[in-house]
C-alpha positions in Angstrom: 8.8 -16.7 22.1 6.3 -16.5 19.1 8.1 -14.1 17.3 11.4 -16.5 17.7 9.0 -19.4 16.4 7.9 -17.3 13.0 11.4 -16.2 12.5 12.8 -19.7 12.8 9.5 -20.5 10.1 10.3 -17.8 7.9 14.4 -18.5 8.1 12.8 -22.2 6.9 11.1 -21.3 4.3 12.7 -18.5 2.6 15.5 -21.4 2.5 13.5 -24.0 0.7 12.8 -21.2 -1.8 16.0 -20.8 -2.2 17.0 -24.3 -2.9 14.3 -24.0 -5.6 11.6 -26.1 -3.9 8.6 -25.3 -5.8 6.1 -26.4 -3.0 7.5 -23.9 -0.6 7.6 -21.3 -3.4 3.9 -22.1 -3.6 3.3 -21.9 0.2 4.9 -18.6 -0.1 3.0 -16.9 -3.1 0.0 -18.1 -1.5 0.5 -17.1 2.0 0.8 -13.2 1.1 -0.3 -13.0 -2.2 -4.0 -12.1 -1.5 -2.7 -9.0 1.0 -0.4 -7.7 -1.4 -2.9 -7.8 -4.3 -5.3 -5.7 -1.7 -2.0 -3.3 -0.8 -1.6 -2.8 -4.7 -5.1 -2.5 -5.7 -5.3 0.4 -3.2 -2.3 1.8 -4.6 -3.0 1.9 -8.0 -7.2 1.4 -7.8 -7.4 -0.6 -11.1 -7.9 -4.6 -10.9 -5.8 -5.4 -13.9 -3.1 -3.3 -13.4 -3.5 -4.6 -9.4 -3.4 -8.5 -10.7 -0.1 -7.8 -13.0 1.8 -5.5 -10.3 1.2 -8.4 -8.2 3.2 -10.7 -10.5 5.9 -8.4 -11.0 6.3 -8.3 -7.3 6.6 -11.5 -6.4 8.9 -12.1 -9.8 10.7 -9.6 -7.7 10.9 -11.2 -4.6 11.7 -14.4 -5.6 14.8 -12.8 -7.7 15.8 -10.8 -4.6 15.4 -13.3 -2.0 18.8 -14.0 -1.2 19.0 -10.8 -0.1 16.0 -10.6 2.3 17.8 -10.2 5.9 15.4 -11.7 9.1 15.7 -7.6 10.5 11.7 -7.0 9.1 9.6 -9.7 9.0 9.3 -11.3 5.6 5.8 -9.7 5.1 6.9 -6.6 5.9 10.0 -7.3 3.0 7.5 -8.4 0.2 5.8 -5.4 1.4 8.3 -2.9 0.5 8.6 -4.6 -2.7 4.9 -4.5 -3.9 4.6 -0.4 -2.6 8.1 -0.1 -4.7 7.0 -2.1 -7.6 3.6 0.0 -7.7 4.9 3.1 -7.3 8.1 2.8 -9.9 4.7 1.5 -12.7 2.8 4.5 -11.6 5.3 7.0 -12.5 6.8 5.3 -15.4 2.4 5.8 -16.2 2.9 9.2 -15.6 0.1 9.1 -13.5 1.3 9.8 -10.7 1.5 13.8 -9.9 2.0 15.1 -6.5 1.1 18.8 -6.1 1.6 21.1 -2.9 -0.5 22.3 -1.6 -1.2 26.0 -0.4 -0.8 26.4 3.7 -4.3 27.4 4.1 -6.1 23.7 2.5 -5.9 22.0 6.0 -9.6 22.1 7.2 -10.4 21.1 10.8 -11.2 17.8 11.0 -14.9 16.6 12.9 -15.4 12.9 13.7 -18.6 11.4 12.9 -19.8 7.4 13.6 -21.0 6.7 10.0 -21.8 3.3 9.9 -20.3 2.0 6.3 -18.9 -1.3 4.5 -15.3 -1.7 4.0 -16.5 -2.2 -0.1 -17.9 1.3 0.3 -14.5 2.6 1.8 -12.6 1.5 -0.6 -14.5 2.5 -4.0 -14.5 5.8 -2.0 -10.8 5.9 -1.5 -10.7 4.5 -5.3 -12.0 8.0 -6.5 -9.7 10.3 -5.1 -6.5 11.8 -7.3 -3.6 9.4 -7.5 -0.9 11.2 -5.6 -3.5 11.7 -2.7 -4.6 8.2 -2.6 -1.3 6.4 -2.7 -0.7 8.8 0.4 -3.5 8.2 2.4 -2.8 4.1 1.8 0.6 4.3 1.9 0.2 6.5 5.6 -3.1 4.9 6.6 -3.3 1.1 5.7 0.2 0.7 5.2 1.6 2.4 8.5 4.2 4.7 7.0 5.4 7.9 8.5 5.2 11.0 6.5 8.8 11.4 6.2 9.3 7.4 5.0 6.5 8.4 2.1 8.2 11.8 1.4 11.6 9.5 1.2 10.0 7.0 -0.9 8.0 9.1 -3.2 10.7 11.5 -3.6 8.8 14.4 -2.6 8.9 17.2 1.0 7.5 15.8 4.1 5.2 18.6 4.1 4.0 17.6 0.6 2.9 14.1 1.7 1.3 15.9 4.8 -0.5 18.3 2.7 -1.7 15.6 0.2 -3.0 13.4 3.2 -5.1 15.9 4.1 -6.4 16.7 1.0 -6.7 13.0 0.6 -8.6 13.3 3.8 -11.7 16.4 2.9 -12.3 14.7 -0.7 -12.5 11.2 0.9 -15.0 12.6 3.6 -16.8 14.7 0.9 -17.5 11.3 -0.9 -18.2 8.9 2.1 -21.2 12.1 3.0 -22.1 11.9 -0.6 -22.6 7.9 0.0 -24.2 8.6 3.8 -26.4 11.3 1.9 -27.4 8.8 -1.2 -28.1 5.9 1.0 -31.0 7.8 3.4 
């Protein structure tokens, strides 16, 4: 029943948009805008760059909202237009490159309980090589599958796989730099 409720608010509002009321274009910037900024800033690590991706997108969304169909919720649409809008600047940057990597660079993985601030995380995921760390956000914070980011990005499934894990050693090799710094 909740999810009927939300789609009936959502159906409401994206239709006041549409009829150009500027309150409920308001309501709507403000109601996503501060995730999206965070999904973009993670994307392309860079506040600026984050800040005018942000308006692009919701240029974007606005423009396209005509088209947005209740299948995904409208989050999940605006979304899909941030990740796109980030990831069309970042190669148009040329700065995004994607390499494969050899068979042999997966290293076992062992779980430790590190006790860490999110602010810590995220300068740490902030360091790694672009084409790793739009993978591991897109795959980890983001909730894509490897082959919707190998679709997306243009690129083999076992590319994004082998960049994840890349992704993966270099961000544990800084969060133990971090754990090591802070004792």
């Amino acid at each position: 029943m909740t999810n009927k409720i939300k789609n009936i608010n959502e159906e409401a509002l994206v239709q006041k948009c549409l009829n150009g009321e500027r309150r409920a274009q308001k309501g709507l910037y403000d109601q996503y805008a501060q995730a999206m900024y965070h999904t973009i800033l993670r994307m392309v690590g860079q506040k600026p760059e984050a800040q005018d991706l942000l308006q692009e997108s919701f240029i974007k969304v606005f423009k396209e909202l005509k088209n947005f169909k209740s299948r995904s919720s409208l989050g999940a649409w605006i979304k899909r237009i941030c990740v796109n809008t980030s990831l069309t600047q970042m190669k148009k940057n040329k700065k995004f490159d994607l390499v494969e990597l050899e068979d042999g660079a997966y290293v076992e993985e062992h779980t430790q309980s590190f006790n860490l601030d999110v602010k810590l995380i995220h300068n740490a995921i902030k360091k790694l090589p672009e084409g790793s760390r739009v993978i591991v956000n897109l795959y980890l914070f983001e909730g894509y599958r490897h082959s919707e980011i190998a679709e997306i990005l243009e690129i083999t499934e076992s590319t994004s796989k082998s960049q994840y894990n890349r992704g993966k050693i270099l961000l544990r090799k800084e969060l133990k730099s971090i754990i090591h710094e802070q004792r």
